[in-house]
N, C-alpha and C positions, 0 to 999 in steps of 0.2 A: 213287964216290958216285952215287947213282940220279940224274937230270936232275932239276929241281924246277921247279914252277910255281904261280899261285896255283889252290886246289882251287878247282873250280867246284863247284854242289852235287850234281851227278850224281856224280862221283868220291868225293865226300864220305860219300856214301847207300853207293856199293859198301864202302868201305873202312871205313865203323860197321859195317856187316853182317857183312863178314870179325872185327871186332873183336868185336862179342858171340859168333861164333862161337870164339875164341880163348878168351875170359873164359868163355863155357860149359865150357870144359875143362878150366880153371883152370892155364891156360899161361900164364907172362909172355912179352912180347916176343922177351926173349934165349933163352927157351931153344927158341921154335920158329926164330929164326936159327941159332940150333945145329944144330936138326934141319935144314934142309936145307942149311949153309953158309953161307947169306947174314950181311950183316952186319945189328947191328938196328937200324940207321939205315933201311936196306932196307924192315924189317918198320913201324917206327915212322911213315915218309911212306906207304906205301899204305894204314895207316889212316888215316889224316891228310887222303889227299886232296890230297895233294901229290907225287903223282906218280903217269904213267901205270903200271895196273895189269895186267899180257896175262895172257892164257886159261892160259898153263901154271903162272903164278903162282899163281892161283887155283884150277887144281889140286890144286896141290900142296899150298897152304893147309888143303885141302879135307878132303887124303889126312891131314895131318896131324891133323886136328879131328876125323876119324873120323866125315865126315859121309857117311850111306850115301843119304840120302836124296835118287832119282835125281831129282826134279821140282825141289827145293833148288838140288843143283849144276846144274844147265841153266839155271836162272832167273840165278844169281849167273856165269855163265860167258857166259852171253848179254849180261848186264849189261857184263861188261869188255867183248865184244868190240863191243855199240856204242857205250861210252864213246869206245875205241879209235878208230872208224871215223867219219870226217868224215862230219856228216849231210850232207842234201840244202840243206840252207840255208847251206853251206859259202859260195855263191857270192856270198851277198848279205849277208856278214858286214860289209862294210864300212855300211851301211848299219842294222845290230841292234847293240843293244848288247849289250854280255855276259851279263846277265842275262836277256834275254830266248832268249839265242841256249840255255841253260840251259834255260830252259821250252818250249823247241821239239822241247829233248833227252828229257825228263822225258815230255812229251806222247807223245813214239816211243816211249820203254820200258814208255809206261801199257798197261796190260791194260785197263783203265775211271777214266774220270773223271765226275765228278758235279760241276755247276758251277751255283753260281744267280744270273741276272744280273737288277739291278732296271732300268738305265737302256737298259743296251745287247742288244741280238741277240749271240750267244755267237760270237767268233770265226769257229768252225770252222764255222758253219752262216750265214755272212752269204753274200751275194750279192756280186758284185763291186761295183756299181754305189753299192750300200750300203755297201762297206768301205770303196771312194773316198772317197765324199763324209764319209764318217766321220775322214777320216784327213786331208783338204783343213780340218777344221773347227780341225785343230792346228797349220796351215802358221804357219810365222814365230813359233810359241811352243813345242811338240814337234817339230815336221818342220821342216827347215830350207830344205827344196827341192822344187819338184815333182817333182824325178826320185827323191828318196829314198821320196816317197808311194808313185811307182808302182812302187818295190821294196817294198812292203811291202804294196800290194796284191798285187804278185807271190806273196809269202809268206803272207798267209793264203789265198790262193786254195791253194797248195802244199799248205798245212795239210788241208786236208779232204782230201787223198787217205788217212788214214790211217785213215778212216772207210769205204773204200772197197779195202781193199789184202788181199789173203790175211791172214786171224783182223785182222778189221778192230778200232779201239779200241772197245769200247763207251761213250757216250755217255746220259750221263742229265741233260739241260738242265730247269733249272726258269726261265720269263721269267715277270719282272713283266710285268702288261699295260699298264702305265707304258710300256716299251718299246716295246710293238708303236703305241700312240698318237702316239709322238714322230716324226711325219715325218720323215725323213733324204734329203733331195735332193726329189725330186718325187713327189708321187701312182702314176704309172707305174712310176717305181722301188720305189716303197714298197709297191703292186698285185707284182709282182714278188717282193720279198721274204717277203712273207707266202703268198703262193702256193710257194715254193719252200720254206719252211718247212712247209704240209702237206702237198706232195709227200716231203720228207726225212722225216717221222715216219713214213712207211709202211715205213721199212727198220726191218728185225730188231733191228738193235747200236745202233737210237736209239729211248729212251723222251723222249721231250718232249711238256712239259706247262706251259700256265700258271696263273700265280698271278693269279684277278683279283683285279681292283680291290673285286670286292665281296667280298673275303674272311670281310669278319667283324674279328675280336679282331683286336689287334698279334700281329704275329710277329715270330721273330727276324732275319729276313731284313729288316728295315728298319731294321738296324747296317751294310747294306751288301754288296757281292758278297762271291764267295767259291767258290773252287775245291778239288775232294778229288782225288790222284790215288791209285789203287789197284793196284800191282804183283802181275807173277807168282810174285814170293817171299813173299806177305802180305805185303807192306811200304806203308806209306801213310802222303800228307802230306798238309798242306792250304797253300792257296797264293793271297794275297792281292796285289792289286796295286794300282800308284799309276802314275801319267801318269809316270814316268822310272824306276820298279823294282818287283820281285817279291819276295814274302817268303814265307820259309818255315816252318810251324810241323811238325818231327814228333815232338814228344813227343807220350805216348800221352792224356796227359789232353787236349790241345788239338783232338790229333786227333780226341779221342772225342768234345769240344762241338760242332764243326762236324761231324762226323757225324751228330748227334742236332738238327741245327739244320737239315740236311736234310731227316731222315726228319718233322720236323715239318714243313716247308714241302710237301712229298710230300702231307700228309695233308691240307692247305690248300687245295692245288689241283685245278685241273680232271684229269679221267681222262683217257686219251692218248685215247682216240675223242671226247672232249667235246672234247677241246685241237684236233683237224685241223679236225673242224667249224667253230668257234669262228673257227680262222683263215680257211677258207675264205670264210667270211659276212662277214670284217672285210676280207678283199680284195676281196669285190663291194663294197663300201660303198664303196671309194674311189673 
């Protein structure tokens, strides 16, 4: 019997994919264990999610579903093997929880994410000095420790290197200007921040842009953040979070409201040349 473990949701994502590819053929279980010997316990945890899935697995799977399509299997064969393969945040797992350690994984395999933050600066684009003092504001009720803060400052600084790496992630941040008001640590720091934000819009694989305050009408982005990730197989979720977990929505209707709750915030906000200025003038002001 294959090892078992509880599926995270990256395994979970490979092993639906291999499944609709399976039901596209109109295969059950048993009889692709048949075809290549396995037993379909085998078959039935790699969709599952509950158990690791390797590259020749997924081959095979592949050869059997008759799938010719070579961008398909590279995208679905890339997937196992960095399911497979300990990320770089391997080291500071004691300090992540599972769920996030999940969305660290998700973020590596994204081709583009699309995230719209009202209160906060997005992760991947804070500044150190600003992810501290953001992470010191949860000591003794989310952080337990100063030393756990400054792994986890460690870890989003980590973060942005994927923004920066050979076929870098693309990134399309929408901020409330809610955000950019809310001092985090000091004026200097927060000069900092904002300057470093219209230095980062100048790069190619980031469109960032804000939402002001003088928008106008309600929009939908005042239910709250909200993140899209969008893979190299088509495949895409959205991804909501709370002070101790992540959630995931990827049916297609859920995915398609946050999609569409996007492109309307998109249309709300400033243009990426209005958004650097904008920043830049709010950094001399402090």
């Amino acid at each position: 019997m294959a090892p078992t473990s509880p599926p995270t949701f990256r395994r979970r994502r490979l092993g639906n994919a291999l499944r609709r590819l399976r039901e596209g053929r109109k295969l059950t279980q048993q009889q692709v264990a048949d075809e290549l010997g396995y037993s379909i316990d085998r078959i039935s945890r790699a969709e599952m999610g509950r158990t690791k899935i390797e590259v020749p697995l997924v081959r095979a799977l592949l050869d059997v579903y008759q799938v010719a399509d070579a961008e398909l299997r590279t995208a679905l064969e890339d997937m196992a093997r960095n399911v497979s393969q300990r990320g770089w945040w391997h080291s500071y797992t004691s300090a992540l929880h599972l769920a996030f350690q999940d969305y660290l994984g998700l973020e590596q395999d994204a081709a583009s994410v699309r995230t719209f933050q009202t209160m906060l600066i997005p992760g991947l684009l804070q500044t150190e000095e600003y992810s501290r003092k953001l992470l010191e504001a949860g000591s003794g009720i989310v952080h337990s420790s100063p030393e756990r803060i400054a792994q986890l400052v460690s870890v989003r600084m980590e973060r942005k290197k994927t923004l920066s790496k050979d076929s870098p992630l693309h990134l399309s941040a929408i901020i409330s200007e809610a955000a950019l008001h809310d001092t985090i640590g000091d004026a200097p720091a927060m000069r900092t921040q904002l300057r470093y934000l219209a230095e980062t819009a100048s790069e190619p694989n980031i469109d960032l842009r804000i939402l002001p305050l003088s928008s106008g009408a309600p929009h939908v982005g005042l239910d709250g953040p909200f993140t899209l990730f969008t893979f190299a197989d088509g495949a895409e979720l959205a991804s909501l979070e709370t002070l101790v977990n992540s959630f995931y929505l990827e049916d297609a209707e859920s995915v398609g409201t946050y999609s569409r709750a996007f492109e309307q915030l998109t249309t709300r906000a400033l243009d990426h040349d209005t958004t650097r200025a904008h920043l830049e003038q709010m950094a001399r002001a402090l």
